[in-house]
C-alpha positions in Angstrom: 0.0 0.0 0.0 1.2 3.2 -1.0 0.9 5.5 2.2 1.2 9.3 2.1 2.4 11.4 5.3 2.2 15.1 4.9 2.6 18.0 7.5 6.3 16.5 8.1 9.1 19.0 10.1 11.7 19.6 7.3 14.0 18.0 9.5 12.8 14.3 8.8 14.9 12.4 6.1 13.8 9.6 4.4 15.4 7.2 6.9 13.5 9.0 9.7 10.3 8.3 7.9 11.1 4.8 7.4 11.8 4.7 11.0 8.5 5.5 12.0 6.5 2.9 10.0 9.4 0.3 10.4 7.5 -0.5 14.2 4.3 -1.4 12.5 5.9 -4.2 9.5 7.5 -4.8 6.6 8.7 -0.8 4.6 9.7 -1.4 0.9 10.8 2.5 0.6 10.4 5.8 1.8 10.8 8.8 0.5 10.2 12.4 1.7 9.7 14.8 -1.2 12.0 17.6 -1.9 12.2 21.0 -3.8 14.3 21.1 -6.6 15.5 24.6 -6.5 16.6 24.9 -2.6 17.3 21.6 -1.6 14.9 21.8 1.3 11.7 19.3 2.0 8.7 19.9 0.9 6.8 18.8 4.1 5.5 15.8 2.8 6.7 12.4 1.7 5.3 8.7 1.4 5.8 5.2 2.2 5.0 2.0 0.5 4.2 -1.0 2.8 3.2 -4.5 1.1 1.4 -5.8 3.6 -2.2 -3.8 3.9 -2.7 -4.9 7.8 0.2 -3.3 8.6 0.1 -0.2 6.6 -3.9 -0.1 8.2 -2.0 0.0 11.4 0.6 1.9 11.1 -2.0 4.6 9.2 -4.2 4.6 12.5 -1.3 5.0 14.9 1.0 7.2 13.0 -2.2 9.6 12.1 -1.7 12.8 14.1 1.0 11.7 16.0 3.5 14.8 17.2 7.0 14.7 15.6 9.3 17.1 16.3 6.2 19.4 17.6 4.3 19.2 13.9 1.1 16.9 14.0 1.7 14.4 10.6 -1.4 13.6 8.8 -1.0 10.0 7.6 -3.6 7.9 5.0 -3.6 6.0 1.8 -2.3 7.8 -1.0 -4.6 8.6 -4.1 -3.1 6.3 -6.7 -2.3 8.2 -9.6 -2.5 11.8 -8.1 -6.1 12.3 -10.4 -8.0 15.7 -9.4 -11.4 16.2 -9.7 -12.4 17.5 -13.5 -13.4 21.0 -13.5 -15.3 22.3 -16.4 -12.4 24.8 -18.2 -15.6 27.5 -18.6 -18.9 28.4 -17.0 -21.7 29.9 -18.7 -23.5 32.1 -16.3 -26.5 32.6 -17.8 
């Protein structure tokens, strides 16, 4: 399961991330997401688990929890990164 953690500190690495849902099973990668031009984390990152009970775990009791005084937000990651269609021009009459 592809799991993504957002509202990270920009100190957390990707081995810090991997860390923290290491506990709950089995971590394929991690990877926190950077910005090209500085260098610097862009607060967010994800994690792929292969075993769904465990990633269901670690979601429910990483969720929330306070790292380095920053709540994360932690849940399954929207495969594919679709957004909603929005029609390109309203008529408003």
């Amino acid at each position: 399961m592809n799991i993504y953690v957002g509202n990270l500190p920009y100190t957390v690495t990707d081995e810090i991330l991997r860390g923290l849902f290491v506990e709950y099973g089995q971590v394929d990668s991690s990877k926190v997401i950077m910005d090209r031009h500085s260098g610097r984390s862009k607060g967010y990152g994800f994690v792929e688990m292969p075993n769904n009970s465990e990633a269901d775990k670690a979601i429910k009791a990483l969720n929330g929890k306070l790292i380095d005084g920053m709540n994360i937000k932690v849940n399954q990651a929207n495969p594919g990164g679709k957004k909603a269609k929005r029609p390109a021009f309203r008529n408003r009459y």
